[in-house]
N, C-alpha and C positions, 0 to 999 in steps of 0.2 A: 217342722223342725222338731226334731225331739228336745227332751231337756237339758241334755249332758250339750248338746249342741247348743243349745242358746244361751247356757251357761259360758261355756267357752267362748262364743263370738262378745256374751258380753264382759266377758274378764281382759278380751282381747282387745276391747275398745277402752274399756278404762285404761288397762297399759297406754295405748297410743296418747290419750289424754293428756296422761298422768306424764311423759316424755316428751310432750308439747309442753305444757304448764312448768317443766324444768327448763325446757331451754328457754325459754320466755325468761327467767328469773336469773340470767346471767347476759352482761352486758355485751351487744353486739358488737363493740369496738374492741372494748377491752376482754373480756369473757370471764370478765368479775363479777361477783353475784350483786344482783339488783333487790331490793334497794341494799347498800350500804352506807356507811358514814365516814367521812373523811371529814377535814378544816378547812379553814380560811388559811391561804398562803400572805395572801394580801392584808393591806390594812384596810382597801378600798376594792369592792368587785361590784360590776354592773350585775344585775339578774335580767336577761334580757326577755322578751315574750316567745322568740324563736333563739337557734341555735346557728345566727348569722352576726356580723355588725350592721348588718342593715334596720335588723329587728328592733321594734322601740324596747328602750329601757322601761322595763317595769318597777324595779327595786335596789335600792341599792346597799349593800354589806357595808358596817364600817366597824367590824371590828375582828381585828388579826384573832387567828387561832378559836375563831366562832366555828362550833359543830355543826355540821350540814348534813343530810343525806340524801343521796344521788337516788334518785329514781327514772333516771334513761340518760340513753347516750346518744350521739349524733357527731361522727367526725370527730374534733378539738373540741367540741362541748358538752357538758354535763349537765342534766336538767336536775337542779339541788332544793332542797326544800328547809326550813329552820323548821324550830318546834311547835311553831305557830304555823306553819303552813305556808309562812310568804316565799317567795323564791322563785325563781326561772331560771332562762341556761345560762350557761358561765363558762367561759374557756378554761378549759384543765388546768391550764397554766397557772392560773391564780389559787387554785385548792393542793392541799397538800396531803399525804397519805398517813400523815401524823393523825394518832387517835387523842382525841379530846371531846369533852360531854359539858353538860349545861346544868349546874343543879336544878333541879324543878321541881321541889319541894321548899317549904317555906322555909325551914331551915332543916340543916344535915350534919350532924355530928359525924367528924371526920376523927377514928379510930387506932388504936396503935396497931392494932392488929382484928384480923376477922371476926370478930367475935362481942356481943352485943354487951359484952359484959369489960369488955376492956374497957383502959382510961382515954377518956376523948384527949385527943392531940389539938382539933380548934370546931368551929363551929361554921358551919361554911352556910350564906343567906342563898336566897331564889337567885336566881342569876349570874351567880359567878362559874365563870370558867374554869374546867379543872384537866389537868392533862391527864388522860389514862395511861398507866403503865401495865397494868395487866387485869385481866377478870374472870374469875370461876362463875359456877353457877348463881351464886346469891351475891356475890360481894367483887367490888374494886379496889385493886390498889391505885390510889393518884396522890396529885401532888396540887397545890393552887395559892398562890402568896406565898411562898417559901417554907408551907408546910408539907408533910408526906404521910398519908394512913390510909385507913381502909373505911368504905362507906358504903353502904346497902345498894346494889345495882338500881333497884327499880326506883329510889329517889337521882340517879342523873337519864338526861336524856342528851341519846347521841351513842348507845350501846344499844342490840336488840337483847329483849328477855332470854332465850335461849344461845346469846354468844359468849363463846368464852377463849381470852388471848393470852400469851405472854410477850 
């Protein structure tokens, strides 16, 4: 095989790859891209081992508007995972398509506006829930205890580094 030829069958094989490894990365049920993040709809959701009721509970959610992210589908169920890794499948039913994130930083100074030099509006600890309303490349607008500003994407978790919504 000549070179121009081996070149080509191998640019030709990466394409196919490269268009296997995309559909792979959109959800079979839904044809939403995998992994993403949605909430808790519930105040209570089982995580179960399979994507049955027959399958044992592994873990349980207990708290409404907790950020998850789906990494496969099956039917009426989503296999969700927290920031910590715990999670199994869970009926659609109980997740919502509302965006909300997790601070995961020890603490997050939540800002008037994008910019590192504005006046802090509150101080938000590890743990709290905050809703997302929109996010460019570096920064979020949310909202958490009845404040609203803007706070460094890569301190919440429950948004990917590269997404950005309004």
């Amino acid at each position: 095989m000549t070179k121009m030829k081996s070149g080509l069958l191998t640019v030709g094989i990466m394409l196919c790859l490269v268009s296997v490894a995309t559909a792979q990365d959109r959800g079979s049920v839904t044809n939403l891209p995998l992994p993403r993040y949605v909430s808790l709809k519930a105040a209570e959701a089982n995580a179960r081992r399979g994507p049955s009721l027959t399958h044992r509970i592994d873990w349980v959610f207990k708290r409404r508007d907790m950020p998850l992210r789906i990494t496969a589908e099956y039917e009426n169920w989503r296999r969700v995972e927290d920031r910590d890794g715990a999670g199994g499948w869970v009926h659609y039913t109980l997740l919502s398509g509302a965006r909300t994130g997790i601070v995961d930083s020890e603490t997050v100074d939540l800002l008037s506006k994008p910019d590192p030099a504005a006046m802090v509006v509150a101080r938000l600890e590890k743990g709290v829930v905050v809703r997302l309303a929109k996010c460019d490349p570096d920064w979020c607008a949310l909202s958490a205890e009845g404040y609203k500003g803007w706070a460094r994407k890569a301190a919440i978790w429950g948004v990917r580094a590269e997404e950005t919504f309004e």
